[in-house]
N, C-alpha and C positions, 0 to 999 in steps of 0.2 A: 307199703312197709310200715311198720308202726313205730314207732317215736317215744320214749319215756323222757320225760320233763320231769328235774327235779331240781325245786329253787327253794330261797332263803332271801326272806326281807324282813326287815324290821319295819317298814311300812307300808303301806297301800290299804286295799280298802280289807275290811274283817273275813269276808269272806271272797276268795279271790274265785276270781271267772273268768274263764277265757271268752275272748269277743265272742259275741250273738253270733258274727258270720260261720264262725266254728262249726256250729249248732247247725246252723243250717245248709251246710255245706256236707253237715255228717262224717267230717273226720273226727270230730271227738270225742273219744271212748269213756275219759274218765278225768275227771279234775275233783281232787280233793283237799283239804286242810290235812295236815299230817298233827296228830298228840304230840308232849312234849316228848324229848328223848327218853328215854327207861335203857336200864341195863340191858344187856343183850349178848348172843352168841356171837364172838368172834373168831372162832376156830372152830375146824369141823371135826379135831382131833381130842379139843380140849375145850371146853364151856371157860376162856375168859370174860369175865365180865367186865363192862366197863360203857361209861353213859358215853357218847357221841356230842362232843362238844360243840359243832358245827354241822348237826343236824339238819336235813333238810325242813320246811315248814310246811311244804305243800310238793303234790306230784298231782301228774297230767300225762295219759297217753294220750296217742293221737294216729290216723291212719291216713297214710300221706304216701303219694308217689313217689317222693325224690326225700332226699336231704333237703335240697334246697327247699322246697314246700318246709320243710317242717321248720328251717330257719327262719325263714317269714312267717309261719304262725309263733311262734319262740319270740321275737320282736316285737309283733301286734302286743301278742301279752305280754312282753314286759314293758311296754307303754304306758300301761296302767298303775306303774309303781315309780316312787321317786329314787328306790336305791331297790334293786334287785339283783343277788346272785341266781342266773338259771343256767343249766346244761342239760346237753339235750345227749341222752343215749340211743343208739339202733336196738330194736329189740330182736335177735338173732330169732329167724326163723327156722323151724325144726323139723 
């Protein structure tokens, strides 16, 4: 099942990375830096704009057998940071 990671830190390293083992373990699809926020669609009825104060910073899938697996990779990498908000989504399969 895959896993969407999406956190907020004001610190750790410039460019964040989830552990080497990730990599080579081949669950990890995608980690990236997120831009700052920009206006954005928030209705599908009606285009309000409006910026996203508590924007995420960066997002991360990942393909994992359980929850659990993907909570212990979620930990690994928030290891790497002194103050990190991450939450971890299911990505519904279709």
């Amino acid at each position: 099942m895959r896993y969407l990671f999406l956190y907020r830190s004001p610190t750790g390293p410039e460019r964040q990375q989830f552990p080497p083992a990730a990599q080579r373990a081949g669950v990890l699809l995608v980690c990236d830096n997120l831009g700052p926020p920009t206006p954005g669609i928030r209705s599908l009825h009606r285009a309000d704009i409006a910026a996203e104060p508590c924007a995420p910073t960066g997002v991360a899938i990942i393909d994992v057998r359980s929850l659990d697996e993907a909570t212990e990779w979620a930990n690994r990498f928030a290891d790497d940071f002194d103050e990190i908000d991450l939450t971890v989504h299911p990505i519904l399969e279709s």
